[in-house]
Backbone atoms as SQL, in Angstrom:
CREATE TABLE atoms (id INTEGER PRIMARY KEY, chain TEXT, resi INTEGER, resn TEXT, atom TEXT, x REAL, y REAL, z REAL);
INSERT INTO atoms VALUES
  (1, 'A', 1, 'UNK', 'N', 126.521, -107.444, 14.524),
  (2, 'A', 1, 'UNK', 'CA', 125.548, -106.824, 13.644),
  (3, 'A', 1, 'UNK', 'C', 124.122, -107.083, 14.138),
  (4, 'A', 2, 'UNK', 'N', 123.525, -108.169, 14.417),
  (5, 'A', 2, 'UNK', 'CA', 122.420, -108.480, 14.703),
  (6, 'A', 2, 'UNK', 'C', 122.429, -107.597, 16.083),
  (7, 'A', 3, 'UNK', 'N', 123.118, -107.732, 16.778),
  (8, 'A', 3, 'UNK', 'CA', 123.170, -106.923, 18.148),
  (9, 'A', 3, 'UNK', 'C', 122.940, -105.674, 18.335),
  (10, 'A', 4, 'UNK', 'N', 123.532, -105.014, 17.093),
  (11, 'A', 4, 'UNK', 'CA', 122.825, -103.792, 16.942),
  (12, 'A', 4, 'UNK', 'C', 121.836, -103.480, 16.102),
  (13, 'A', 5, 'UNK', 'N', 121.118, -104.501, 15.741),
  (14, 'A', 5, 'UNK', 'CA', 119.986, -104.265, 14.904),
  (15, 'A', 5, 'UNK', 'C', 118.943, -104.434, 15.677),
  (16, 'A', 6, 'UNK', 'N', 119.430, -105.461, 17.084),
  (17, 'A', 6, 'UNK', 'CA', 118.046, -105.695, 18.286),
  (18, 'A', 6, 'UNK', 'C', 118.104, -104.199, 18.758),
  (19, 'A', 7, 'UNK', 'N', 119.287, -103.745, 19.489),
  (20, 'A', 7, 'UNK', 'CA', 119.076, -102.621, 19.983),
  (21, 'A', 7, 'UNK', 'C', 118.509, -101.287, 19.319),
  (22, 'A', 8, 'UNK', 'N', 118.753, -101.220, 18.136),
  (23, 'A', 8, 'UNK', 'CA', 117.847, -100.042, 17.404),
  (24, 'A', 8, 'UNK', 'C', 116.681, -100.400, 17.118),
  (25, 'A', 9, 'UNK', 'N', 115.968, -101.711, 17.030),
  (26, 'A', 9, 'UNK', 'CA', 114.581, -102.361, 17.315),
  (27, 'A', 9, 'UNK', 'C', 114.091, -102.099, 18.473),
  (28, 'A', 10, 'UNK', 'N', 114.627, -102.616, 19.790),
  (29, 'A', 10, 'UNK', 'CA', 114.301, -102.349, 21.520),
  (30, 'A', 10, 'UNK', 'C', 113.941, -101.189, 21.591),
  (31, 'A', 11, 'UNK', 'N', 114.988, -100.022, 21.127),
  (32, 'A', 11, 'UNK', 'CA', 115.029, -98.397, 20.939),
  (33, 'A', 11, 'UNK', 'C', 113.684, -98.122, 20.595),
  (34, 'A', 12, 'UNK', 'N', 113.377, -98.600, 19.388),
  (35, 'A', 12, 'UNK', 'CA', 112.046, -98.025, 18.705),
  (36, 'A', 12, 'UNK', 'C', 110.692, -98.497, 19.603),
  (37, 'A', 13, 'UNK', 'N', 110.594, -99.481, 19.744),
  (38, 'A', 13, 'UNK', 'CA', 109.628, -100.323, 20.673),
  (39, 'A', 13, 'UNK', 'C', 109.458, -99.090, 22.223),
  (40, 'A', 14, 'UNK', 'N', 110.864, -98.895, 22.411),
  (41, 'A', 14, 'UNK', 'CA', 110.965, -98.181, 23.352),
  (42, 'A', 14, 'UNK', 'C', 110.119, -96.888, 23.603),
  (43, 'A', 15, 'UNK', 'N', 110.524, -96.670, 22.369),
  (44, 'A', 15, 'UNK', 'CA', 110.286, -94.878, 22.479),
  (45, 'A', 15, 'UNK', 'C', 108.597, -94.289, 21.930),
  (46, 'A', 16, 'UNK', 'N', 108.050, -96.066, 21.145),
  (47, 'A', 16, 'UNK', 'CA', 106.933, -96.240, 20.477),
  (48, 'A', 16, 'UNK', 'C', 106.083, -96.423, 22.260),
  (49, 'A', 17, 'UNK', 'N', 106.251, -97.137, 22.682),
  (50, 'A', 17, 'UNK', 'CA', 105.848, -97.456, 23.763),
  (51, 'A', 17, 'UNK', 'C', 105.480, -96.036, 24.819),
  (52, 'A', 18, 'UNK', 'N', 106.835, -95.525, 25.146),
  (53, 'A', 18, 'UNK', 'CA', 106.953, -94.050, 25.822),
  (54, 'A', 18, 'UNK', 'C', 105.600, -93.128, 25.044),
  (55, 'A', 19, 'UNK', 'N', 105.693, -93.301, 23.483),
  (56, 'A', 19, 'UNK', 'CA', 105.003, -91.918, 22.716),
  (57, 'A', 19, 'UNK', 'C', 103.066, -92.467, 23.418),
  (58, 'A', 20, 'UNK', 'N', 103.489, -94.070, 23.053),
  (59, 'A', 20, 'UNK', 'CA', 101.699, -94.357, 23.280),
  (60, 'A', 20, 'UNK', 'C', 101.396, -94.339, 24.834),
  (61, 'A', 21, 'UNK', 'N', 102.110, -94.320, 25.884),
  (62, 'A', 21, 'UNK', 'CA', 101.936, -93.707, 27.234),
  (63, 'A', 21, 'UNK', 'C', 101.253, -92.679, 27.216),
  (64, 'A', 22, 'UNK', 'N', 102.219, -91.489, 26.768),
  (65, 'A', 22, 'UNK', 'CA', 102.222, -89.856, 26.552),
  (66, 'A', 22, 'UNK', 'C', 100.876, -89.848, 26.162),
  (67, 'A', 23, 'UNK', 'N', 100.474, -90.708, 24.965),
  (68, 'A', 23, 'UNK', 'CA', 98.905, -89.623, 24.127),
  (69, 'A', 23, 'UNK', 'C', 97.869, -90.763, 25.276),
  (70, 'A', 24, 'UNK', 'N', 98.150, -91.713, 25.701),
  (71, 'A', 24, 'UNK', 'CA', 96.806, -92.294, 26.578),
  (72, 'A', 24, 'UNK', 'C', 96.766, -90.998, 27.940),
  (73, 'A', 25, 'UNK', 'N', 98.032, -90.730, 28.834),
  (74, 'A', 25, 'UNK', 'CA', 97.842, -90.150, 29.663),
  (75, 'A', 25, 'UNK', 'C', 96.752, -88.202, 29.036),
  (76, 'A', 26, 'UNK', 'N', 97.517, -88.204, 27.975),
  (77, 'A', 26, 'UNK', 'CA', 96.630, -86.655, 27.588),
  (78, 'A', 26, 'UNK', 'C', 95.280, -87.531, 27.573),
  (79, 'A', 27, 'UNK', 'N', 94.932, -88.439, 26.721),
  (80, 'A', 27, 'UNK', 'CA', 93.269, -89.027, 26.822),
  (81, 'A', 27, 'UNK', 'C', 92.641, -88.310, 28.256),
  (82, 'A', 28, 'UNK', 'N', 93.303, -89.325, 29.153),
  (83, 'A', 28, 'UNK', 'CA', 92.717, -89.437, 30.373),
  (84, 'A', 28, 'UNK', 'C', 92.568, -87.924, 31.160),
  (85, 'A', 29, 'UNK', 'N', 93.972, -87.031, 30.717),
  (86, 'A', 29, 'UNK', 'CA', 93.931, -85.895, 31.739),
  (87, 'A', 29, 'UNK', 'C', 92.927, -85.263, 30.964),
  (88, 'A', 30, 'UNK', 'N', 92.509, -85.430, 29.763),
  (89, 'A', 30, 'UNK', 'CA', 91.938, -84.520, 28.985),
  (90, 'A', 30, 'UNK', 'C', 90.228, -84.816, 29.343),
  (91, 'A', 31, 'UNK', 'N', 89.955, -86.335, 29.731),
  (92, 'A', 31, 'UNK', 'CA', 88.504, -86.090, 30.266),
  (93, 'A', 31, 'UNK', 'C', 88.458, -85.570, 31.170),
  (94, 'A', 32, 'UNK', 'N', 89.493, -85.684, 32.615),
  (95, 'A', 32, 'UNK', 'CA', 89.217, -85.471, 33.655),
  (96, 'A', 32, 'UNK', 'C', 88.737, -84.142, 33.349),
  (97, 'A', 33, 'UNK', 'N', 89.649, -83.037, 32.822),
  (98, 'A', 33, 'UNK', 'CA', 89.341, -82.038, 32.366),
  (99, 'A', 33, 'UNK', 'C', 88.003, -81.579, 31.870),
  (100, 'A', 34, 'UNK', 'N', 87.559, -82.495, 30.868),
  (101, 'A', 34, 'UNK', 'CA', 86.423, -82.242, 30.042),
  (102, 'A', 34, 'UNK', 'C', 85.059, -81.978, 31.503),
  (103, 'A', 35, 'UNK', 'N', 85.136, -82.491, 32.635),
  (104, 'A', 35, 'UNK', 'CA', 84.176, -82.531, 33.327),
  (105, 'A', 35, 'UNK', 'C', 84.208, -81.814, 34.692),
  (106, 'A', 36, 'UNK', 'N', 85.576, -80.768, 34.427),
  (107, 'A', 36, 'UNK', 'CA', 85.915, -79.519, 35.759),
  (108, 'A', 36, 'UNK', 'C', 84.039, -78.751, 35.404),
  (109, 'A', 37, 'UNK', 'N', 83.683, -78.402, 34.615),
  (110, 'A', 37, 'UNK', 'CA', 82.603, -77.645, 34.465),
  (111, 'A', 37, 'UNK', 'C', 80.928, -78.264, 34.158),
  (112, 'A', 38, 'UNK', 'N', 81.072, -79.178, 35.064),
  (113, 'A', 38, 'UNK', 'CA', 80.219, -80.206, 35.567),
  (114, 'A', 38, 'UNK', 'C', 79.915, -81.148, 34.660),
  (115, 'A', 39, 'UNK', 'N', 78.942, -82.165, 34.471),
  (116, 'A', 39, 'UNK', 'CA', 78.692, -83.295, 33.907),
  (117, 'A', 39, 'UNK', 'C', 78.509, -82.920, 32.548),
  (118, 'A', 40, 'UNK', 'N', 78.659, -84.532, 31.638),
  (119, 'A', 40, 'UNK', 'CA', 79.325, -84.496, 30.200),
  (120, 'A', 40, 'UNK', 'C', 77.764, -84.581, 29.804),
  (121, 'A', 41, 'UNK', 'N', 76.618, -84.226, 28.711),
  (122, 'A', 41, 'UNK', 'CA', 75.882, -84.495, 28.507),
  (123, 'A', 41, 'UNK', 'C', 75.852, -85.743, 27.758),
  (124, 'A', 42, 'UNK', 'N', 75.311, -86.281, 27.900),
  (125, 'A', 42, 'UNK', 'CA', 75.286, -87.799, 26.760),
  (126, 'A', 42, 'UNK', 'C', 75.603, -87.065, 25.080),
  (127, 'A', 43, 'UNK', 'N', 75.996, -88.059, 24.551),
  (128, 'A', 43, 'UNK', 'CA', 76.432, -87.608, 22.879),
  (129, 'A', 43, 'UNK', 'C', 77.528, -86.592, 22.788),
  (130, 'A', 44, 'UNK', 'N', 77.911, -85.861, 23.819),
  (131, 'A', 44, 'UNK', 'CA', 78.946, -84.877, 23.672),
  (132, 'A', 44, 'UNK', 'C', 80.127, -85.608, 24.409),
  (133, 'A', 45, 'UNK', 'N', 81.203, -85.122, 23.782),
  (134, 'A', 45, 'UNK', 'CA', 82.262, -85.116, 24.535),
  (135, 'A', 45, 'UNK', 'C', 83.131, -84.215, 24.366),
  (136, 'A', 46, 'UNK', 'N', 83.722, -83.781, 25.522),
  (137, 'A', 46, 'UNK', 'CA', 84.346, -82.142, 25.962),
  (138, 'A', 46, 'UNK', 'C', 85.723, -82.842, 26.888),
  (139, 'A', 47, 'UNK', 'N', 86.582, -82.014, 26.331),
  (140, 'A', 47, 'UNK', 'CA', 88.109, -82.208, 26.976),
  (141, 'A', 47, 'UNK', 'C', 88.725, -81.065, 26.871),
  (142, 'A', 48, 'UNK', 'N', 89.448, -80.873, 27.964),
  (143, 'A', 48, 'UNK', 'CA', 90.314, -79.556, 28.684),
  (144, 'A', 48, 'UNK', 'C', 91.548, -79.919, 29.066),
  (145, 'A', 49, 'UNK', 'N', 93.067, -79.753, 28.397),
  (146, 'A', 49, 'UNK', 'CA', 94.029, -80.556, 28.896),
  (147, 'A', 49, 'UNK', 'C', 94.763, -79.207, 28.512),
  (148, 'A', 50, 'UNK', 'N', 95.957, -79.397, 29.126),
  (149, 'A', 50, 'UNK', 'CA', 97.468, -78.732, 29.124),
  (150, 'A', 50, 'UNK', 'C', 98.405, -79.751, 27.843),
  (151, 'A', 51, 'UNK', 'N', 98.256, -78.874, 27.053),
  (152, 'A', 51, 'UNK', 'CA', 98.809, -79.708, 25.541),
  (153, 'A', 51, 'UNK', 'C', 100.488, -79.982, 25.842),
  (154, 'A', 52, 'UNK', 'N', 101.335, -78.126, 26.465),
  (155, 'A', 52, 'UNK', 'CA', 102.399, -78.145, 27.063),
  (156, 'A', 52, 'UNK', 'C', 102.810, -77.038, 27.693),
  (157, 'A', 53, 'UNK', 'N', 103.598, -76.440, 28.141),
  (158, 'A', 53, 'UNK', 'CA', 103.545, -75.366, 28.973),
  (159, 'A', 53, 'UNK', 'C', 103.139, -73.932, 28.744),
  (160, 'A', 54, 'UNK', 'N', 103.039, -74.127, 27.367),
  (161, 'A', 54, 'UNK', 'CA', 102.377, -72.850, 27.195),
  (162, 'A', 54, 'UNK', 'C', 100.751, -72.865, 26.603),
  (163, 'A', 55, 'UNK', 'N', 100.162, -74.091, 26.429),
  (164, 'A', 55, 'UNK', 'CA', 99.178, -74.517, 25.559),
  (165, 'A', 55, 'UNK', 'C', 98.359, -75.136, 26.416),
  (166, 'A', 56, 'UNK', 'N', 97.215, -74.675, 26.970),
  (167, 'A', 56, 'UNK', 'CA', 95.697, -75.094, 26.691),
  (168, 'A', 56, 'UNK', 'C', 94.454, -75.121, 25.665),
  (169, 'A', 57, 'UNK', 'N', 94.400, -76.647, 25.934),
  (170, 'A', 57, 'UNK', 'CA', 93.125, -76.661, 24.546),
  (171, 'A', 57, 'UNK', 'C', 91.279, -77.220, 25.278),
  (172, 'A', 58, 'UNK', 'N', 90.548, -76.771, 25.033),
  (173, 'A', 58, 'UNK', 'CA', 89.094, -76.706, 25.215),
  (174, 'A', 58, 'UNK', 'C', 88.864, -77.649, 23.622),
  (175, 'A', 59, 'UNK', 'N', 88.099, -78.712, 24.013),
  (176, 'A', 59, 'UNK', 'CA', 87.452, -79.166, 22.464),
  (177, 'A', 59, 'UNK', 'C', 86.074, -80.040, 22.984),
  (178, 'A', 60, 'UNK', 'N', 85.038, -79.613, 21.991),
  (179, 'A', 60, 'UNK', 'CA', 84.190, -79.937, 22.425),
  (180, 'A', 60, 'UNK', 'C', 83.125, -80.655, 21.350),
  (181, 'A', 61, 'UNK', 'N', 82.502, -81.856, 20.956),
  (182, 'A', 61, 'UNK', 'CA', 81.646, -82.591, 19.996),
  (183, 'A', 61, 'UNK', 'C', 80.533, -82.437, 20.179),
  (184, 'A', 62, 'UNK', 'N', 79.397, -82.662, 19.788),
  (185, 'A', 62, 'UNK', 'CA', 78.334, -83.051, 19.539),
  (186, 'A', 62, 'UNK', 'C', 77.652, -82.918, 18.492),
  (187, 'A', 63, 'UNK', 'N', 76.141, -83.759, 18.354),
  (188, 'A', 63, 'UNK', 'CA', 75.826, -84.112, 17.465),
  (189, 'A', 63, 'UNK', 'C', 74.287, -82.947, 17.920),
  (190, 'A', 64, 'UNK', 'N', 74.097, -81.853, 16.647),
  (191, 'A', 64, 'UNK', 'CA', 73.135, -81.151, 16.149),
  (192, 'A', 64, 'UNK', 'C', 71.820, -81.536, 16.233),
  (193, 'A', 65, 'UNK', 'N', 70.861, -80.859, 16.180),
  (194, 'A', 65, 'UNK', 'CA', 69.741, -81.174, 16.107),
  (195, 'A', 65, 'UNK', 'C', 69.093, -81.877, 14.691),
  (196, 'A', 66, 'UNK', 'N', 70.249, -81.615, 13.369),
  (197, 'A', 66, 'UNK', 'CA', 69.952, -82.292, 12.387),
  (198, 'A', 66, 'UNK', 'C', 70.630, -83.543, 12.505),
  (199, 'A', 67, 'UNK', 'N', 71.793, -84.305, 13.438),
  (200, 'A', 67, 'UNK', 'CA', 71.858, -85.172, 13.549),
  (201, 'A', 67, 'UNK', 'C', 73.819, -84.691, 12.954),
  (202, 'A', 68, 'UNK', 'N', 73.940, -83.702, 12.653),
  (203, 'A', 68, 'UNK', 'CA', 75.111, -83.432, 12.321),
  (204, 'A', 68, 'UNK', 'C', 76.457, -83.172, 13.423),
  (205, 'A', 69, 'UNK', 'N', 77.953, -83.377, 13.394),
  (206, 'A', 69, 'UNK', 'CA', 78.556, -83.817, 14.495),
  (207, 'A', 69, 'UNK', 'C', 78.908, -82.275, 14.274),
  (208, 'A', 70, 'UNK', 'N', 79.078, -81.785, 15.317),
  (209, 'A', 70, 'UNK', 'CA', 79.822, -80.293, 15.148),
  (210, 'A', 70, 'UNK', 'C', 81.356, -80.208, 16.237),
  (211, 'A', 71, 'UNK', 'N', 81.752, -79.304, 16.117),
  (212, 'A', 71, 'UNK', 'CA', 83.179, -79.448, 16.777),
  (213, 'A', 71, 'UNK', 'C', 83.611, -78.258, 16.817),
  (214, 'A', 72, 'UNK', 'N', 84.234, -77.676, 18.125),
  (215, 'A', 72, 'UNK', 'CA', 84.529, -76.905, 18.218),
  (216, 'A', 72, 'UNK', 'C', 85.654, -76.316, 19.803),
  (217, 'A', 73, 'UNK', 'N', 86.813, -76.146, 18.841),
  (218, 'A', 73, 'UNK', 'CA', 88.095, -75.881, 19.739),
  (219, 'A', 73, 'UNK', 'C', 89.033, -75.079, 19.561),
  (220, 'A', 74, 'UNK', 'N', 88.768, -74.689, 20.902),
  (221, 'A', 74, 'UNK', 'CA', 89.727, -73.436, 21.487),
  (222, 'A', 74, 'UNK', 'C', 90.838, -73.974, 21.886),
  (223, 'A', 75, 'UNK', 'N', 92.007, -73.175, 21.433),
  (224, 'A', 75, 'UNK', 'CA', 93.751, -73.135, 22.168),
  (225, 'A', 75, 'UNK', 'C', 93.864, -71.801, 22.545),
  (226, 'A', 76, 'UNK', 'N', 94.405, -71.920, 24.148),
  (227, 'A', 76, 'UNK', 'CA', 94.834, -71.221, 24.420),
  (228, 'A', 76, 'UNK', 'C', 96.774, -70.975, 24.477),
  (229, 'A', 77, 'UNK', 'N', 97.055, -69.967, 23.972),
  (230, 'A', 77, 'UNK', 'CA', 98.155, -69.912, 23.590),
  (231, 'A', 77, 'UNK', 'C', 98.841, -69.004, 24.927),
  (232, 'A', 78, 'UNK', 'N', 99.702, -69.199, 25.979),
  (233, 'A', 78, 'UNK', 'CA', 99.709, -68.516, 27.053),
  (234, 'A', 78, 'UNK', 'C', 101.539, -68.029, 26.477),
  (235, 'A', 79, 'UNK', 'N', 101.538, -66.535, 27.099),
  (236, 'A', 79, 'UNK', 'CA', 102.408, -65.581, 26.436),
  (237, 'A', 79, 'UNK', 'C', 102.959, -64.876, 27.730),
  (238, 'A', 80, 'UNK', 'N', 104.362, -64.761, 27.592),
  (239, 'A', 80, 'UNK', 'CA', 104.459, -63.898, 28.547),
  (240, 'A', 80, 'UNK', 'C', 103.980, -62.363, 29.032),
  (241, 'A', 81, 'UNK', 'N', 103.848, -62.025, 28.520),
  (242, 'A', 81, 'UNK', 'CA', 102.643, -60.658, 28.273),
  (243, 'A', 81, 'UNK', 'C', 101.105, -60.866, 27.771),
  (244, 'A', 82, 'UNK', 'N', 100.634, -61.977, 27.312),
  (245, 'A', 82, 'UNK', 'CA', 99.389, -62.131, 27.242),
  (246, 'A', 82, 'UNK', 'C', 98.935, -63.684, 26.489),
  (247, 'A', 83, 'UNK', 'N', 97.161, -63.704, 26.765),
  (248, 'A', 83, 'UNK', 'CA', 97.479, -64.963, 26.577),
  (249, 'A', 83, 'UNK', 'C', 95.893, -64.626, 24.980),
  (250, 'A', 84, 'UNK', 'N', 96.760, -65.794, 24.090),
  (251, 'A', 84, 'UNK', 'CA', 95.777, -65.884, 22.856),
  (252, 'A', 84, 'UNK', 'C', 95.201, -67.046, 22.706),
  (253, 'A', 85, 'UNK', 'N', 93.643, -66.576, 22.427),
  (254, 'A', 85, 'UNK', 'CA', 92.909, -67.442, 22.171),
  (255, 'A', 85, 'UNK', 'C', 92.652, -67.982, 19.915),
  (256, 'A', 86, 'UNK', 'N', 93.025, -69.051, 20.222),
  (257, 'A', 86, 'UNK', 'CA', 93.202, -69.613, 18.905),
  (258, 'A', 86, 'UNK', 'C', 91.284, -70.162, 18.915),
  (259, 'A', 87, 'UNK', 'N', 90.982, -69.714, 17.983),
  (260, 'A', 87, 'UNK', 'CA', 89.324, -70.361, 17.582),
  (261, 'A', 87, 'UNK', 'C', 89.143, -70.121, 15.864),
  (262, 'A', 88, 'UNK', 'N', 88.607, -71.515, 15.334),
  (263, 'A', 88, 'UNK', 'CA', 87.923, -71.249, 14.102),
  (264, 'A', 88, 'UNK', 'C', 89.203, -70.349, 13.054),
  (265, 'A', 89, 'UNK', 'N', 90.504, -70.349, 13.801),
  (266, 'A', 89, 'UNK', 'CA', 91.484, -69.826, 13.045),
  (267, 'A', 89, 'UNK', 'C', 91.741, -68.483, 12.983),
  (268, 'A', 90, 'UNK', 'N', 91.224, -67.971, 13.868),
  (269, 'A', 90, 'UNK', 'CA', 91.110, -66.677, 14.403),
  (270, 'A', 90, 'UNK', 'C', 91.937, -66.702, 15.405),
  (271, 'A', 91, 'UNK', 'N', 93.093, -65.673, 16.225),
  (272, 'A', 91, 'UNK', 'CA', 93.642, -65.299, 16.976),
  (273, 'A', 91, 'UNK', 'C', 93.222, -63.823, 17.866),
  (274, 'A', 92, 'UNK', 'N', 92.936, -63.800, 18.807),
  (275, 'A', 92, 'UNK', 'CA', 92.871, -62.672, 19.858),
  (276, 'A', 92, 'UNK', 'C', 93.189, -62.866, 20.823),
  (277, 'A', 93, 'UNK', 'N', 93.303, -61.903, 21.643),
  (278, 'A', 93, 'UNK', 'CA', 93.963, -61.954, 22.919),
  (279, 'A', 93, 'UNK', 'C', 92.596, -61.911, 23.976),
  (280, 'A', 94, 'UNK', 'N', 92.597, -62.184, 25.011),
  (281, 'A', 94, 'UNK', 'CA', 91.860, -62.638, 26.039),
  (282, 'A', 94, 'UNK', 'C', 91.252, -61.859, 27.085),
  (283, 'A', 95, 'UNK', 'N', 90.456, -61.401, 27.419),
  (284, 'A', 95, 'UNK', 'CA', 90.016, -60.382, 28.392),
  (285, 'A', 95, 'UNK', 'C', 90.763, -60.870, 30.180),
  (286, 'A', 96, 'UNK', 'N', 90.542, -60.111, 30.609),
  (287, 'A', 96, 'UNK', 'CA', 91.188, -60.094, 31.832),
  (288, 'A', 96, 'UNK', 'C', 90.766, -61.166, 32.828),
  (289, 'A', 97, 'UNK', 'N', 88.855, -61.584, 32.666),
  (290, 'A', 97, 'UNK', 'CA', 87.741, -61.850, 32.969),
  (291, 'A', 97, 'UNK', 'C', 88.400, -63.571, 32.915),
  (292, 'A', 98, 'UNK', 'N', 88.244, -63.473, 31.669),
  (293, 'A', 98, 'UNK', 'CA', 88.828, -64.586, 30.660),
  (294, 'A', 98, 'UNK', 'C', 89.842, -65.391, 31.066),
  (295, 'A', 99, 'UNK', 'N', 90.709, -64.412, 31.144),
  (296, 'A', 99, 'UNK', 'CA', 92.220, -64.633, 31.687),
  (297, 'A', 99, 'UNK', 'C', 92.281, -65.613, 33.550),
  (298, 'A', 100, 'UNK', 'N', 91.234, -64.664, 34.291),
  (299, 'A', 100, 'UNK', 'CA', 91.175, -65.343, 35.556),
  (300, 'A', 100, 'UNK', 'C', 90.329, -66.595, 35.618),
  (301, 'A', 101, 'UNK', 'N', 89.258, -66.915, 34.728),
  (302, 'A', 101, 'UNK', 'CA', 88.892, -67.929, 34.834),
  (303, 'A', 101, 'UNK', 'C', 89.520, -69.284, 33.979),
  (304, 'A', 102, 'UNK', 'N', 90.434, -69.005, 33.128),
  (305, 'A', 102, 'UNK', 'CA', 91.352, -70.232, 32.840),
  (306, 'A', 102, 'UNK', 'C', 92.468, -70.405, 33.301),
  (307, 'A', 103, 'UNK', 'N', 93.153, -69.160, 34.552),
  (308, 'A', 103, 'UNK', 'CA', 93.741, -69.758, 35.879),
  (309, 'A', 103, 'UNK', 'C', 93.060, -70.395, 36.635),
  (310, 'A', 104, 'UNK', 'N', 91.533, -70.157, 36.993),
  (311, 'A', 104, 'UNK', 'CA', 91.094, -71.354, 38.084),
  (312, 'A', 104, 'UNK', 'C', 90.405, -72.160, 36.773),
  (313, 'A', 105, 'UNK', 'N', 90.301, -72.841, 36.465),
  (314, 'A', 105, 'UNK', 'CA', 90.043, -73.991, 35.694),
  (315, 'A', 105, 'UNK', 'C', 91.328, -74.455, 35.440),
  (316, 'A', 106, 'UNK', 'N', 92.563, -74.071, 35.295),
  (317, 'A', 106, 'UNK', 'CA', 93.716, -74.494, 35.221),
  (318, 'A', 106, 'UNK', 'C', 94.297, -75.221, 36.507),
  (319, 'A', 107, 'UNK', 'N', 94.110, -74.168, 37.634),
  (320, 'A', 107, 'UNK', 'CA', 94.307, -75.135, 39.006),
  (321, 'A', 107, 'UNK', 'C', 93.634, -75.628, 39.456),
  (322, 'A', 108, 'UNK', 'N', 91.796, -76.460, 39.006),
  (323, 'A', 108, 'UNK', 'CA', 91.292, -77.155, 39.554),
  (324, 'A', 108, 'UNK', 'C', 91.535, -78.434, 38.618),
  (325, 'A', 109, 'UNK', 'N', 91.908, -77.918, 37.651),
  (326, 'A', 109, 'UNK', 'CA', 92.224, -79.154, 36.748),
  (327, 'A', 109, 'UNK', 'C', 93.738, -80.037, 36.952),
  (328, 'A', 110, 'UNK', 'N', 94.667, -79.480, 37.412),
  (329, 'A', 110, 'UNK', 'CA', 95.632, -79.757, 38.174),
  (330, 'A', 110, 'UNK', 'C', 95.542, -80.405, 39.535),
  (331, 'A', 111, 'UNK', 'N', 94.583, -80.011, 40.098),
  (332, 'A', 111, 'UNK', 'CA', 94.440, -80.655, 41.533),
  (333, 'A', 111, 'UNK', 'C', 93.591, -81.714, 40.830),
  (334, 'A', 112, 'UNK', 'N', 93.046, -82.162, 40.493),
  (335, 'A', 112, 'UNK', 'CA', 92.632, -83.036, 40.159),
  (336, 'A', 112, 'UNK', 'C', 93.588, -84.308, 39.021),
  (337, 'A', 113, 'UNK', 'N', 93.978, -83.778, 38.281),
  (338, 'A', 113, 'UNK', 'CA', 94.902, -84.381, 37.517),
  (339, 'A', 113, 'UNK', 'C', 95.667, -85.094, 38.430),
  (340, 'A', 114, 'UNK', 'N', 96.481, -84.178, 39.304),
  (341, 'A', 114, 'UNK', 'CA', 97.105, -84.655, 40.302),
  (342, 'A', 114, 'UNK', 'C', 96.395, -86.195, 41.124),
  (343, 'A', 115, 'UNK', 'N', 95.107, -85.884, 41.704),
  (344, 'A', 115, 'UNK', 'CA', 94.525, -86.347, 42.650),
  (345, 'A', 115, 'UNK', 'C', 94.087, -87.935, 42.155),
  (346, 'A', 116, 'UNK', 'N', 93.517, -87.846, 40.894),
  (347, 'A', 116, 'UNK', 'CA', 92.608, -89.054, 40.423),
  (348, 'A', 116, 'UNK', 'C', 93.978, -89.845, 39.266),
  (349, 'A', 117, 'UNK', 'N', 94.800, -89.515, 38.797),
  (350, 'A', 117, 'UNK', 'CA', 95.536, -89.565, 38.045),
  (351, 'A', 117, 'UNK', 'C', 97.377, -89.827, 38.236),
  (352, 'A', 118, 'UNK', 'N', 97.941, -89.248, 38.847),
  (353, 'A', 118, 'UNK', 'CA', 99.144, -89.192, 39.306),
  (354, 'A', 118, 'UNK', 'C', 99.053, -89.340, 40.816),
  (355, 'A', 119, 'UNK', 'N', 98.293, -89.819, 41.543),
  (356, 'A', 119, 'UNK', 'CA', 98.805, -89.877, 42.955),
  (357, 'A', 119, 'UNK', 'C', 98.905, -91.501, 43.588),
  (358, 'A', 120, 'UNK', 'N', 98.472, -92.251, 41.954),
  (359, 'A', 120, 'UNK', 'CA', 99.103, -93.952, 42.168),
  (360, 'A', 120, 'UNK', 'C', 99.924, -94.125, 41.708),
  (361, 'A', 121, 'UNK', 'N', 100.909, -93.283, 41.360),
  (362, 'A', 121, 'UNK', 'CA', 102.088, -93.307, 41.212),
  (363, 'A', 121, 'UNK', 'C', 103.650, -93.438, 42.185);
C-alpha cells in the first residue's frame, strides 16, 4: 500500500515537474521571440511564441502615458485553408501580406529558438 501511494506521489512530482519545464521553456522561447523585431523598450514587455502547432501568440505590455498598464494580444490561429487572427475578441482572417510576414517571423524565430535555446541540449 504505501508503495503505491509513493508511486502515485513520484507520478505527480513527476508530471508537476515535466508541466513546470514546459511553461519556463514557453517563458524563455517567448522572449527570445519578443525581440525578433528588434530591442524591448524599457517598461514594455513583448513575447512571440508558438503556443502549439497551430497557434501563434504576439502579446505585448506597457505602461501609458497616464501611467496605466495596457495589454494587448494577438493569436494567430493557423488553418489549413487560412490563417485567423484572434484580437480584442474579434476573429478575421489575415491578408496575404500578413500571412508572409508571420512565416518569416516564424522561421527567424525558430532559428533562433533553435540556436540560443535548444542547441545545449
Amino acid at each position: 500500500m504505501i508503495k503505491k501511494m509513493l508511486n502515485v506521489l513520484t507520478g505527480q512530482k513527476q508530471e508537476e515537474r515535466k508541466a513546470d519545464l514546459y511553461r519556463n521553456l514557453i517563458r524563455h522561447e517567448a522572449k527570445i521571440g519578443g525581440q525578433l523585431f528588434g530591442a524591448v523598450p524599457a517598461n514594455v514587455r513583448r513575447e512571440f511564441f508558438c503556443l502549439d502547432e497551430h497557434t501563434w501568440v504576439w502579446h505585448e505590455e506597457w505602461v501609458d502615458q497616464s501611467g496605466q498598464t495596457q495589454t494587448r494580444m494577438t493569436r494567430y490561429d493557423v488553418r489549413p485553408d487560412s490563417i485567423l487572427k484572434a484580437q480584442d475578441g474579434h476573429y478575421s482572417p489575415i491578408s496575404l501580406q500578413e500571412a508572409e510576414n508571420l512565416l518569416a517571423a516564424a522561421e527567424i524565430y525558430e532559428q533562433r529558438v533553435v540556436k540560443e535555446l535548444y542547441s545545449f541540449a
